[in-house]
N, C-alpha and C positions, 0 to 999 in steps of 0.2 A: 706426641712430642713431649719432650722433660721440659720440667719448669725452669727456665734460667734459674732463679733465686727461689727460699723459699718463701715465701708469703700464706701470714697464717688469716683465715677467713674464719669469722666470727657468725656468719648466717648465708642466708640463700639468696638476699642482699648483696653484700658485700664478693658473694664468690658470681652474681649476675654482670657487677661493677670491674671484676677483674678480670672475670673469663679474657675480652679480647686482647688483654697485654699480655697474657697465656699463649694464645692463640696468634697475636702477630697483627691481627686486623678484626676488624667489627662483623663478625658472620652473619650473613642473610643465605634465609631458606637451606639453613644449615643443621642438622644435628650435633654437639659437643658433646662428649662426654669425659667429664673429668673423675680420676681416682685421687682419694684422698689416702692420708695415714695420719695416724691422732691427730685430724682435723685441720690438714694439713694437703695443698696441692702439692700431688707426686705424681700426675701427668695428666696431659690433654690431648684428645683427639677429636677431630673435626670429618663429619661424612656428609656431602651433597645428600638433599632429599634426594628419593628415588623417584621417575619423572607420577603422574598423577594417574595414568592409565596403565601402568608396570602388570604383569601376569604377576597371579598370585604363587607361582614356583620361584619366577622372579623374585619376588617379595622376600619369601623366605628363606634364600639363598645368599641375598644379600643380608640378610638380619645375621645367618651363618655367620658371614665372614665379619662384623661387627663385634660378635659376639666373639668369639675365637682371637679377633686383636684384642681384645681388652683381656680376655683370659689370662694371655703369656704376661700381662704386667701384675695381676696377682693383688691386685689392690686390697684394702681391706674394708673399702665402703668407696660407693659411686654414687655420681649425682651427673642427670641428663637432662643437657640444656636443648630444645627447639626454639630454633628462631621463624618464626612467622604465621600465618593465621590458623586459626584454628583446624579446620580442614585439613586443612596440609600439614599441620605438626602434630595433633591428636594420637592418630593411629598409629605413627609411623613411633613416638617415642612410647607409647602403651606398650606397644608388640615387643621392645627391645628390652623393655623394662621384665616385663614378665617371663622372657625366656632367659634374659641375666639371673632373674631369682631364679626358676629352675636349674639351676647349674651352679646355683650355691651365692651366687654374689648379692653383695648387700650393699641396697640399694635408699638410699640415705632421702634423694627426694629426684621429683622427676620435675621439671619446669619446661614453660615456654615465655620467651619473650617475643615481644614484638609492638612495635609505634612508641617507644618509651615507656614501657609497662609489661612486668611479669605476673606471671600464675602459676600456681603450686596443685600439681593432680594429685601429691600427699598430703594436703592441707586441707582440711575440712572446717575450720575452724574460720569462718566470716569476717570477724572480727579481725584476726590475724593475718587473713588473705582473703579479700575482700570480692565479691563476685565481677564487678570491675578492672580488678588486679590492682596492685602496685607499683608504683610510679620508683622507675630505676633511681637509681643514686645519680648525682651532678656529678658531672665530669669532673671538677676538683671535689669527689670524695677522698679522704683522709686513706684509703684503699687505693684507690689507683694512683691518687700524689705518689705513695710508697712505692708504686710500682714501676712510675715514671722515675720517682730518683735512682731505681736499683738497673737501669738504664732500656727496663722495658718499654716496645712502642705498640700502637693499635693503630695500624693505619686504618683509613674509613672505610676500604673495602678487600676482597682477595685482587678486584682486580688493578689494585696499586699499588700490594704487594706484588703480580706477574709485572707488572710495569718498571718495579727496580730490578728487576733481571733481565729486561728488553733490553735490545741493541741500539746504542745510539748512533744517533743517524744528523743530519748536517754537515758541518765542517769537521767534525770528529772522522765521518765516514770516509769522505774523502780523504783525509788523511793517512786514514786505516789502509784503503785501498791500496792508496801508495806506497805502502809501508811493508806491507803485505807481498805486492810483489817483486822490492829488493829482498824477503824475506826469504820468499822462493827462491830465487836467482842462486842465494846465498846458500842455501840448504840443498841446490842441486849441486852447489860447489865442494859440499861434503860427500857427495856421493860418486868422485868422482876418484878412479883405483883402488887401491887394497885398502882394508880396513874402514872400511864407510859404517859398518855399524856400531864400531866402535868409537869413531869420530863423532856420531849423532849423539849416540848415548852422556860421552864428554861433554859434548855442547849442552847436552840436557838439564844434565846435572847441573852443571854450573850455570845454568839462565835460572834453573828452580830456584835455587842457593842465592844468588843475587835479586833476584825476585824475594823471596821470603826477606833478606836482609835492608832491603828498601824499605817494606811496609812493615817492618818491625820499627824502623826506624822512623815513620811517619812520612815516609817519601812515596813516589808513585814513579809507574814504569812511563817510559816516554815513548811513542806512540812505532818506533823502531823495535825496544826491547818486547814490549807488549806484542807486537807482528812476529820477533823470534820466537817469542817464548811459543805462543800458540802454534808456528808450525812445527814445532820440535814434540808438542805435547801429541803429534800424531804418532811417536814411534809411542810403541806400546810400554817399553824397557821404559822409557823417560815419563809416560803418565802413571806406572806402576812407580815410578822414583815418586812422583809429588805425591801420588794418594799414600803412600808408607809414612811422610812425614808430615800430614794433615794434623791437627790438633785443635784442642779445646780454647783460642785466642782470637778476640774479635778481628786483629790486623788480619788473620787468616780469611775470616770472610769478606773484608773489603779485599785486600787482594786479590781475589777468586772472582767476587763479585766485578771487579773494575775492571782485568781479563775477560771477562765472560761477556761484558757489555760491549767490548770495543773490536774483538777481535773478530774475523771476517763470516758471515753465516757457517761458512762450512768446517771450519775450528772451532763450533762453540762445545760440541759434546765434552772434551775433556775438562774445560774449565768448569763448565755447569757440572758436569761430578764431580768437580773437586769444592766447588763451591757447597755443592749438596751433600756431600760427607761431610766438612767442615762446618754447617750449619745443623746437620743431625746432632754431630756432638756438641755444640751448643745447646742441646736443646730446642732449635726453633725450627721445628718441622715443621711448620707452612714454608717459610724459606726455601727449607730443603727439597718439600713435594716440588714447588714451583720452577727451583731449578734442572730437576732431573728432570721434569716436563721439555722442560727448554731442546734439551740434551735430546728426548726420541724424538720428539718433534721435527729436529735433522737429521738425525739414525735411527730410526726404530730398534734397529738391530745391537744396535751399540755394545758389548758385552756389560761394562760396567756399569752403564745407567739402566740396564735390565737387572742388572744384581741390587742396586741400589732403590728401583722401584720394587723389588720384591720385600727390600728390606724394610723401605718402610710402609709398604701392606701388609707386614704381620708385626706392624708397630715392635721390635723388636728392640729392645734398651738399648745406648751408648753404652751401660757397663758391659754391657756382656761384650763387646769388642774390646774395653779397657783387659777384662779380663784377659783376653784371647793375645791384647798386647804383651803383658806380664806373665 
């Protein structure tokens, strides 16, 4: 993922204190690895350990495709964070470390943290990093304050960042339901004599259109328009219409995001890729992983959320689509 803002880190310190407003939320039993440029975060990515018994082909296949995302971002110096005991983060950040130098990448330091305290495998120096480790920076370091003002968050875990992209359920749901199926009724009413495809497509447009002009405007869809829009986002012409006009603006991800929450199990694929392209180009790929999760978890098959999972397994930059826009 790209950094929202940039935030310049002064040590192994202050980039330990900021990784998770980087990353979205507080990583456990996780690998991070971040690229810099003049000392500077220019991106982040985040890999589940691999489980403890993993075959050694395993092992190295995975380090493969580790290796190979961070290649295409080109950095000019890395630094790899593990979070959690030693055991289990040792090998797995040594092994990543040493086959990033063989292929050229410079490798600035290697850490782990874990229980409120890190350690440096390039730090030899006791005094400087102390065989006990060091004790992380307080939550209000002058580091993550900046972080927090520049409007980045760290939830406590990944799984309360899946939890803002879960479906609400209650009085919402029922409402949903019902909403849902005057939505149907209505949508079969488009399909009835000549020109039905181009009736859907109309509708499409114009629910995207008034959809985006709500939550530009700080408004929200009401629990009807929210049921149109999602059945409409099934013709492909109408979610190819929203994904075309996706962009770099946070009302675009609460949009997406508040679709995506309300709307009935089997309409969530479109929203959650539109959610998850819309959060890629912000920058915040944990977001973005979680919602395209969302998306195969009710299609596997889904075309777009399988494009969008490839896209960001080969961590693949917002610019280079900027470009492709231009």
């Amino acid at each position: 993922m790209r950094a929202d803002t940039t935030l310049v880190v002064n040590n192994s310190a202050e980039l330990v204190a900021v990784l998770p407003f980087l990353m979205g939320y507080h990583p456990h039993e996780t690998v991070a690895l971040v690229g810099m440029r003049d000392g500077r975060i220019d991106f982040g990515a985040c890999f589940n350990l691999p489980p403890p018994d993993i075959a050694e082909p395993d092992l190295r296949s995975r380090t493969r495709e580790v290796v190979a995302g961070i290649l295409r971002q080109e950095p000019d110096l890395l630094v790899i964070v593990g979070y959690g005991p030693p055991a289990r983060i040792t090998p797995v950040v040594l092994r990543i470390a040493e086959v990033l130098q063989t292929v050229g990448v410079r490798i600035d330091d290697v850490l782990r943290v874990h229980e409120g305290r890190w350690w440096s495998y390039a730090c030899e120096d006791r005094e400087c990093c102390p065989a006990e480790g060091t004790p992380c920076l307080p939550p209000d370091s002058v580091i993550a304050a900046e972080a927090t003002y520049r409007g980045q968050v760290a939830l406590p875990s990944r799984r309360d960042l899946v939890a803002q992209v879960a479906s609400l359920d209650g009085p919402v749901r029922v409402a949903m339901t019902a909403a849902t199926e005057r939505a149907r009724k209505r949508f079969h009413g488009l399909l009835e004599g000549d020109g039905a495809t181009k009736r859907i497509r109309q509708a499409g447009r114009l629910a995207v259109r008034e959809a985006e002009k709500r939550y530009r405007s700080g408004g929200v869809l009401t629990d009807a328009e929210t049921a149109w829009l999602g059945v409409l986002l099934t013709d492909l012409a109408v979610e190819d219409y929203a994904v075309d006009r996706t962009g770099e603006h946070e009302w675009r991800a609460s949009l997406w995001t508040d679709v995506l929450r309300r709307v009935e199990p089997v309409y969530v694929p479109a929203p959650a890729c539109l959610l998850g392209f819309t959060a890629w180009q912000l920058g915040r790929g944990a977001l973005a992983r979680v919602a395209v999760d969302r998306a195969l978890d009710v299609e596997p098959g889904h075309e777009l959320a399988g494009m969008l999972h490839q896209l960001l397994g080969f961590a693949i930059s917002p610019a280079v689509v900027r470009r492709w826009r231009r």
